[in-house]
C-alpha positions as CSV (number, residue, x, y, z in Angstrom):
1,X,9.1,43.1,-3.2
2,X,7.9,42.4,-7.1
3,X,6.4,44.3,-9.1
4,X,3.5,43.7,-10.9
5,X,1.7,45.6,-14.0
6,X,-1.9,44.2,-14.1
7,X,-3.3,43.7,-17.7
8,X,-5.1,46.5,-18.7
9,X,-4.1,48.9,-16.1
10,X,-1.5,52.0,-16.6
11,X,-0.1,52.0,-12.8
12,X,2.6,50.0,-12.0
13,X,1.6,48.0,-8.9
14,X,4.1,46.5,-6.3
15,X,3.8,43.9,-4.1
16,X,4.2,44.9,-0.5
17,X,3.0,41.4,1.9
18,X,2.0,37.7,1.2
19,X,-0.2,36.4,4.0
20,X,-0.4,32.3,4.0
21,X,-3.4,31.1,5.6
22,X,-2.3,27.1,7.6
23,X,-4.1,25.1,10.0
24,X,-1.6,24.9,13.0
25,X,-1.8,20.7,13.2
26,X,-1.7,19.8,9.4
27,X,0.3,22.6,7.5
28,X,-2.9,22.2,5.4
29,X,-4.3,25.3,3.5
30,X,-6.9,27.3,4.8
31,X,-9.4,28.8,2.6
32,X,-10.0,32.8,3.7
33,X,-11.6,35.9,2.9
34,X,-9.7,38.7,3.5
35,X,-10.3,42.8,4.5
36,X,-8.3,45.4,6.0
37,X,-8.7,45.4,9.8
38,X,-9.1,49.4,9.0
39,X,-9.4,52.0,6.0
40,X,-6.0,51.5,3.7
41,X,-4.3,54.5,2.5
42,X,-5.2,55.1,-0.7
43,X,-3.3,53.0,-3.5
44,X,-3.4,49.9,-1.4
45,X,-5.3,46.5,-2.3
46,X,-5.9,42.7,-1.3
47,X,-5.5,40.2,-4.0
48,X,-6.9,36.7,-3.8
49,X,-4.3,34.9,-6.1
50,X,-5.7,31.3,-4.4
51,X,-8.2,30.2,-1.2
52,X,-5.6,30.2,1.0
53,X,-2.9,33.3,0.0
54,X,-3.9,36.6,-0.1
55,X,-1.5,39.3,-1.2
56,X,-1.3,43.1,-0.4
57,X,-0.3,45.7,-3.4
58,X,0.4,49.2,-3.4
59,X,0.3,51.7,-6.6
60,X,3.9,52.6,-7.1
61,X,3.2,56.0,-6.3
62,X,1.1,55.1,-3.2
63,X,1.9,56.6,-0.3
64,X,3.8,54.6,2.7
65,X,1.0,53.4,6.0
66,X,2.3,54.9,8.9
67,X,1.7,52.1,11.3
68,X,1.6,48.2,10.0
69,X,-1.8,47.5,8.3
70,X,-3.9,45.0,10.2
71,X,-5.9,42.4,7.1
72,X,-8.7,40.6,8.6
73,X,-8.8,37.1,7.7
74,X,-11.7,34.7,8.1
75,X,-12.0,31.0,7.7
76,X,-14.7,30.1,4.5
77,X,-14.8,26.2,4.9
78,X,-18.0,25.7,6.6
79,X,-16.9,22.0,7.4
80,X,-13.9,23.4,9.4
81,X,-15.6,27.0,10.7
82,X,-16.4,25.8,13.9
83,X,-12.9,23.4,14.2
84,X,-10.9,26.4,15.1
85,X,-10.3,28.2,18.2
86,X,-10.7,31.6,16.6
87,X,-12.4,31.4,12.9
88,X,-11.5,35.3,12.4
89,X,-8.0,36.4,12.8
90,X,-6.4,39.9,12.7
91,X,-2.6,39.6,11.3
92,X,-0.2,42.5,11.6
93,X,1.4,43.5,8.5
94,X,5.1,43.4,10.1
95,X,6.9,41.3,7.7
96,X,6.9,41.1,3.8
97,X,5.9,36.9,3.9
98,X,3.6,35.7,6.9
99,X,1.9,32.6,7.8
100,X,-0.8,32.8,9.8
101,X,-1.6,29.6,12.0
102,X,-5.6,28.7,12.6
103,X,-5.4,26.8,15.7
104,X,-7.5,23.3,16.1
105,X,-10.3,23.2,18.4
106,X,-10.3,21.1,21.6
107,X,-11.4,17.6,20.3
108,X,-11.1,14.3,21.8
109,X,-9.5,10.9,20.5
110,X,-11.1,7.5,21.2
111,X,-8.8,4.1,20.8
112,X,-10.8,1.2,21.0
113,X,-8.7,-1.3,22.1
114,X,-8.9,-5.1,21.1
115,X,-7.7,-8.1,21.7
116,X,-6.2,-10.3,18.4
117,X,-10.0,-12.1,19.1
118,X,-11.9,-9.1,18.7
119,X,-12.7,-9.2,22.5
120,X,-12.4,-5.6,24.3
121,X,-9.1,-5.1,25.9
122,X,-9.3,-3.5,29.4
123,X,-7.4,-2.2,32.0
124,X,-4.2,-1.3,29.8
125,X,-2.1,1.7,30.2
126,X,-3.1,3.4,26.8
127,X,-0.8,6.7,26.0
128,X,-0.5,8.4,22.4
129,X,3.1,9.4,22.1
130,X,4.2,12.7,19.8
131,X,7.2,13.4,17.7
132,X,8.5,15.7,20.2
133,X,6.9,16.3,23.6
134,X,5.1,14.7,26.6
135,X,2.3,11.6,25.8
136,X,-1.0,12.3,26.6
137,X,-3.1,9.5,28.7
138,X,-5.9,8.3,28.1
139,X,-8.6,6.8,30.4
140,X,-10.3,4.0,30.3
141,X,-14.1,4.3,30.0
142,X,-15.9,2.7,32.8
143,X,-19.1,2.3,30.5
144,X,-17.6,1.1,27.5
145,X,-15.4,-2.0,27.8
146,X,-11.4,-1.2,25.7
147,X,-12.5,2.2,24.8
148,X,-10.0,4.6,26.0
149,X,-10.1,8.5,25.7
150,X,-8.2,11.1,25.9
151,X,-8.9,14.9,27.6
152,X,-10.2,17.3,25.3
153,X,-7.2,19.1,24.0
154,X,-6.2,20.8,20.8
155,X,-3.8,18.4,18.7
156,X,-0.3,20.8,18.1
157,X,2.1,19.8,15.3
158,X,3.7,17.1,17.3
159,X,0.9,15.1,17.1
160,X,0.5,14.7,13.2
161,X,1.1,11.9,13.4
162,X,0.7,9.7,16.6
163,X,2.4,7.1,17.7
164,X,-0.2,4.6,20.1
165,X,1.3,2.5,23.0
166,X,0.0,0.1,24.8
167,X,1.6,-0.6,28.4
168,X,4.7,1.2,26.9
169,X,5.0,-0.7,23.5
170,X,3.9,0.8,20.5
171,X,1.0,-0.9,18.7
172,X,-0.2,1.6,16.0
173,X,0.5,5.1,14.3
174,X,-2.5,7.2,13.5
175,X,-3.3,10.8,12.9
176,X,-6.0,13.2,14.6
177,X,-8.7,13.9,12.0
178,X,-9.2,17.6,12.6
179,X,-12.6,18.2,10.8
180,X,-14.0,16.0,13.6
181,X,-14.9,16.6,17.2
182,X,-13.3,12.8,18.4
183,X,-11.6,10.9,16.1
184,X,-11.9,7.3,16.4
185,X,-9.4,4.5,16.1
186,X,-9.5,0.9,16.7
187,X,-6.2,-0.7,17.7
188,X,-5.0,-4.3,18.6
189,X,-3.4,-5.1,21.9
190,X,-0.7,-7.7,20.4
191,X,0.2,-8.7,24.2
């Protein structure tokens, strides 16, 4: 814990929590607006010191909660609002440091796969492999010659980035845009 003596204010202010607000895929920063999941004891404050961090002060004199404070926080972005499973999250104030994790939506990817000719590449084996973990199929679309999809799914950590085989050798490395429902990729089938 710090302490911290605001300009302009007499009371000595301590810091008592850090919450870090992260997309689960990306490690990226979320931007969030914060509130307590319930009425503070008195003394107690949120600070926004950036979009993404929110920080939790008491007056040094302030009394002690007697269970863990709850802090409500809520995505801002409206580009990314809807590409989270949950846009509002409650996090328990347990620990002095937390990061809290917005998970990804479902969304699809879409390889387009061609031939070094340009023409469509069909009936391939087309999996996207992650750092760590099981590859994901994808299946071929019978209305749309080489384009090969994959279930909807949310994209975890292991798939940032993406490696993109072909009939078991790798052809491409991409990543899953996250602000978008299917991210699209065009790849060449070297064989």
């Amino acid at each position: 814990m710090s302490t911290v003596r605001p300009l302009g204010e007499d009371s000595v202010r301590t810091l008592r929590h850090e919450i870090h607000a992260v997309h689960a895929t990306t490690g990226a920063p979320v931007s969030v607006s914060a509130e307590f999941g319930s009425e503070p004891p008195r003394g107690w404050a949120l600070r926004k010191p950036s979009p993404s961090v929110v920080v939790v002060t008491v007056d040094a004199a302030g009394p002690a909660p007697a269970l863990p404070l709850q802090v409500r926080l809520t995505a801002t972005d409206p580009a990314a609002q809807d590409r989270f499973v949950a846009k509002t999250v409650d996090v328990v104030l347990a620990q002095p440091e937390v990061s809290q994790d917005f998970q990804p939506a479902p969304s699809l990817l879409e390889v387009t796969l061609v031939r070094p000719d340009g023409d469509p590449s069909t009936g391939r084996a087309v999996t996207v492999e992650p750092a760590a973990g099981a590859a994901v199929g994808l299946t071929e679309d019978p209305a749309a010659a080489g384009v090969y999809r994959s279930p909807p799914m949310a994209w975890s950590a292991q798939f940032h980035p993406l490696d993109i085989h072909v009939d078991g050798a790798s052809v491409r490395r991409a990543i899953v845009d996250v602000t978008a429902r299917t991210t699209r990729i065009r790849a060449v089938d070297p064989t």
